[in-house]
N, C-alpha and C positions, 0 to 999 in steps of 0.2 A: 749886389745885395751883401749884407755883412755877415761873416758868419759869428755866431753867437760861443762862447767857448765857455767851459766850467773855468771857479776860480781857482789858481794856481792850490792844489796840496800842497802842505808840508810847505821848507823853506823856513821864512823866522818867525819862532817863537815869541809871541807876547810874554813879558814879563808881568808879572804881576805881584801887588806890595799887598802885603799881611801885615795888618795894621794888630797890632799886639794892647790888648788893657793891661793895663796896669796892676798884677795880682801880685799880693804879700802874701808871704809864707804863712799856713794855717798854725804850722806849731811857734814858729817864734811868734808872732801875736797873742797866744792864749798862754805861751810862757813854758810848752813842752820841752821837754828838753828827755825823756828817755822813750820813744816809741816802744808799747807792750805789745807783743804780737797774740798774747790770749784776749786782747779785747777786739773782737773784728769787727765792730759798727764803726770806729775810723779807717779801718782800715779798706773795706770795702768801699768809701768814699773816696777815696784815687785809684780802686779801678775800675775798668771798662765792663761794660756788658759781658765780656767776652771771657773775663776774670784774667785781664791781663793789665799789667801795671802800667798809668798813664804818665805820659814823659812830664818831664818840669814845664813845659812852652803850654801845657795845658790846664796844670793843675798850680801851678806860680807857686812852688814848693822851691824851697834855696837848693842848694846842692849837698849839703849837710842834709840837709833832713832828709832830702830825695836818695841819699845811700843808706841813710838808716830805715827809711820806711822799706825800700826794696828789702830790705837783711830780715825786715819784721817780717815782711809777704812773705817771704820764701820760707822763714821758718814755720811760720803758720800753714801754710802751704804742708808742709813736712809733716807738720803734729794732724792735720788733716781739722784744719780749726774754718779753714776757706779752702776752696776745692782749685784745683790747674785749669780746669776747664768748666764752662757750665754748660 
């Protein structure tokens, strides 16, 4: 009679591909060119629930504007305009 065995744990990892859309940057499109950290209705729009700052792979922000928005958060952060946590 055969004996019956569980499948191997562990061992190799499936890869798996993350297929990425195609997001343009919000501010070059609308033509931004200085993020204002007293205005927090954009700015709360890249982040999280959690009021932490969503990376670029999610929010398809360039890398220009993704260091400037993070400098805007933080300082509004500071002035107490959007909160560290919610």
């Amino acid at each position: 009679m055969p004996r019956l065995t569980k499948p191997k744990q562990g061992g190799s990892r499936q890869r798996h591909r993350v297929y990425r859309k195609d997001l343009s940057c919000y501010f070059c499109m609308h033509g931004i060119d200085d993020i204002d950290y007293k205005n927090d209705v954009p700015l709360r729009r890249f982040m999280s629930s959690y009021s932490k700052i969503l990376p670029t792979r999610k929010t398809g922000i360039c890398a220009k504007h993704q260091r400037r928005l993070a400098e805007a958060i933080k300082r509004a952060r500071f002035m107490a305009i959007v909160p560290y946590v919610s």
